[in-house]
DRENKOL-665872 format. One line per field, with one value per residue (C-alpha): y, x, z; residue number from 1. Coordinates in Angstrom, 3 decimals. Layout:
<pts>
north: (Y/...)
east: (X/...)
up: (Z/...)
num: (NUM/...)
</pts>
This chain:
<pts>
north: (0.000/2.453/1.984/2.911/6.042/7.077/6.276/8.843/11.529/10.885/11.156/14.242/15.694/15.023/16.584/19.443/19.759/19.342/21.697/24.301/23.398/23.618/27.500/28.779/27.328/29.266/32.257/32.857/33.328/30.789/31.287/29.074/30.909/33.785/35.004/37.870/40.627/41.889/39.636/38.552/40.327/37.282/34.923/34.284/34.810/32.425/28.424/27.953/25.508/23.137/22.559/18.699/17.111/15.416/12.021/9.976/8.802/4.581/3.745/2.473/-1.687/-3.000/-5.554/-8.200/-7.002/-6.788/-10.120/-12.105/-9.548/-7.827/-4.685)
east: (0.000/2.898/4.202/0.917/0.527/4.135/3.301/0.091/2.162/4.790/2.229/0.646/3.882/4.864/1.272/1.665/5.479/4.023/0.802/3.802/6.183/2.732/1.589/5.138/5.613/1.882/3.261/6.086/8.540/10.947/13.802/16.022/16.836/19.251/21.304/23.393/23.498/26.843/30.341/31.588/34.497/35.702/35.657/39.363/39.693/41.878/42.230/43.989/46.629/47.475/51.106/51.750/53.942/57.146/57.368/58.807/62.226/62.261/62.470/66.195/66.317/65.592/68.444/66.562/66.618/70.295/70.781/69.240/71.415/68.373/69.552)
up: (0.000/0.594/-2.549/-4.377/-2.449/-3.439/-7.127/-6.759/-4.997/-8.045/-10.596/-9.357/-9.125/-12.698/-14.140/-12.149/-13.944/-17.568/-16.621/-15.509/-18.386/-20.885/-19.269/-19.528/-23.318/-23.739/-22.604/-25.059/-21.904/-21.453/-18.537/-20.108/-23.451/-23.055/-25.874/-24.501/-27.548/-26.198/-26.658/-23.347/-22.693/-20.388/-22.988/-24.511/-28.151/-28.772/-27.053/-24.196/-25.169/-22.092/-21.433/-21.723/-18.838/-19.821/-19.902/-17.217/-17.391/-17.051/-13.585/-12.350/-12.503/-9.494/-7.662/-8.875/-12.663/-11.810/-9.884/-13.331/-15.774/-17.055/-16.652)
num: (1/2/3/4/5/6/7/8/9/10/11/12/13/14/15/16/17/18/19/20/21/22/23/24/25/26/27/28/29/30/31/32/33/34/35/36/37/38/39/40/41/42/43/44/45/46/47/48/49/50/51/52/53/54/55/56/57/58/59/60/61/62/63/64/65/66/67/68/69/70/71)
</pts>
């Protein structure tokens, strides 16, 4: 029985989102869409290039590596 009155408080929930979503669609005003007219001045014009790290040098052999003649 819990379970069922979760699913009705879920469902109601969900109508009253797409009766919400439906009115503000109606309207014409939507929050979402913004499209600044103005250039950010913030934004970089060109990319910002990422230095790589070096690679790491080979590790030294280990005395075993040198014990066998691996080295």
């Amino acid at each position: 029985m819990e379970e069922q009155s979760h699913k009705s408080e879920m469902r109601a929930a969900l109508q009253g989102d797409f009766e919400r979503l439906r009115a503000r669609r109606q309207s014409g005003v939507s929050e979402a869409v913004f499209e600044p007219s103005v250039p950010d001045p913030h934004v970089a014009e060109e990319p910002i290039t990422v230095p790589v790290p070096p690679a790491p040098e080979p590790a030294p052999p280990s005395w075993l590596d040198r014990l066998r003649g691996l080295r």
